[in-house]
C-alpha positions in Angstrom: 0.0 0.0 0.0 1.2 3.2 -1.3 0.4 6.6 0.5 1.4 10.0 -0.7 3.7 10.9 1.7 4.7 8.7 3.7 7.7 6.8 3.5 8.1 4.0 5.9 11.7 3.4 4.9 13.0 6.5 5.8 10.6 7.1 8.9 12.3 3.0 9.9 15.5 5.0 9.7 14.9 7.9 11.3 13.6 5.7 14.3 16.5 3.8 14.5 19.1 7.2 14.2 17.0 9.2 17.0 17.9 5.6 19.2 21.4 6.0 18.6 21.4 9.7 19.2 20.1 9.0 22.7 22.5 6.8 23.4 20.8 3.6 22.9 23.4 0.3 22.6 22.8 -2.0 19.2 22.0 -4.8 21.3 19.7 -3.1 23.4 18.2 -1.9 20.3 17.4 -4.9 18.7 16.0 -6.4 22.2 13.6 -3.1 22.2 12.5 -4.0 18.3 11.8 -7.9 19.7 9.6 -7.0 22.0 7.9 -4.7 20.0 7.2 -7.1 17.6 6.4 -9.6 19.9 3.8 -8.1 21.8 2.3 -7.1 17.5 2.7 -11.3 16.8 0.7 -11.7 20.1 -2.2 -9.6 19.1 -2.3 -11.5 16.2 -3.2 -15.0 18.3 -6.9 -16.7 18.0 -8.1 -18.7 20.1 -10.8 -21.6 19.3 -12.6 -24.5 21.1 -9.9 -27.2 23.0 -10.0 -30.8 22.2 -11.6 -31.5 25.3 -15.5 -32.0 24.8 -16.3 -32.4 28.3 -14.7 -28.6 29.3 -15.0 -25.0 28.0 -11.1 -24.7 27.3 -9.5 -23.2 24.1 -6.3 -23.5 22.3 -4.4 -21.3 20.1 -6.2 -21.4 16.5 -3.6 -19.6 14.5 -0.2 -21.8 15.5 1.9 -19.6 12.8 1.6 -16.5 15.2 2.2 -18.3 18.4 5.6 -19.6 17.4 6.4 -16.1 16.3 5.5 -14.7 19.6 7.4 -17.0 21.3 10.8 -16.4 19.4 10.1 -13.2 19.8 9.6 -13.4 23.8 12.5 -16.2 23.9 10.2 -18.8 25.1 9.1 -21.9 23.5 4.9 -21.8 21.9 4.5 -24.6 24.2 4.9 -22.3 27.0 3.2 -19.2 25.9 0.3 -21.6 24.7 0.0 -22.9 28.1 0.3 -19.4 29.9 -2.6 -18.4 27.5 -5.2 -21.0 27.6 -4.7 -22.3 31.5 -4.6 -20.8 34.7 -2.8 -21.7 37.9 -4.3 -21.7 41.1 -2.4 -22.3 44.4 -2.3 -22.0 47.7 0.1 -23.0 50.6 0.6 -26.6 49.6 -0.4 -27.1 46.2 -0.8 -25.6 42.5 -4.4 -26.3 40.4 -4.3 -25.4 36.5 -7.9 -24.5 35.2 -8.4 -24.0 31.6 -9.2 -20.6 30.5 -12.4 -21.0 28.0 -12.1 -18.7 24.5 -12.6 -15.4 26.1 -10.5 -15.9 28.7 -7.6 -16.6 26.6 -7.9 -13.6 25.3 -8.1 -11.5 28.2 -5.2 -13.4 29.3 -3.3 -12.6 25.6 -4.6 -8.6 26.0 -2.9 -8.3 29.6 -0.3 -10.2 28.9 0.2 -7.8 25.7 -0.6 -4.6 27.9 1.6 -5.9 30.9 4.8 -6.1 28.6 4.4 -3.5 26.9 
C-alpha cells in the first residue's frame, strides 16, 4: 500500500538514528524492536474450542503467530500456549491449573500484551 507521503523506509530510519542519538546500545536496540514485535505477533493470536469436549477450554487457532511470539519473547509456543489457555491456582501446599475457555484466553493474551508493553 502506497500513501502519498509517507515513506516507511526513511521514517524505519529515522527511528532507529533518533535511538542512537540518545545513546541507545545496538544490542539493546534490537531487544527493544523484539519485543515490540512480539507483543504485535501476540495480538495476532486466535483462540478456538480445545480438544476437550467435556470442558469450555480453548487452544491457540492460529499456530503460525504463536511460534512467532514466542521467538520473539525467547520462550518456546509450548509455554506461551500454556500461559494463555490455563490458569494456575495455588495455595500454601499445592498448584491447580484451570483451563481458561475462549474469552478468557484472550483476556489473558490482551494483559499479557498490555503488561509487557
Amino acid at each position: 500500500m502506497i500513501v502519498d507521503g509517507i515513506n516507511d523506509e526513511r521514517d524505519w530510519e529515522d527511528v532507529l538514528a533518533s535511538m542512537e542519538v540518545m545513546g541507545i546500545e545496538i544490542e539493546e536496540q534490537d531487544d527493544i524492536i523484539r519485543t515490540l514485535a512480539g507483543i504485535l505477533h501476540l495480538g495476532n493470536i486466535n483462540f478456538e474450542k480445545g480438544d476437550n469436549s467435556s470442558q469450555e477450554d480453548s487452544k491457540v487457532e492460529n499456530k503460525d503467530m504463536l511460534e512467532l511470539a514466542a521467538s520473539q519473547f525467547g520462550t518456546s509456543a509450548e509455554a506461551l500456549e500454556k500461559s494463555l489457555c490455563q490458569k494456575d491456582i495455588s495455595n500454601n501446599r499445592e498448584t491447580m491449573f484451570k483451563v481458561n475457555n475462549i474469552n478468557q484466553a484472550q483476556d489473558a493474551r490482551d494483559a499479557l500484551a498490555k503488561g509487557i508493553y
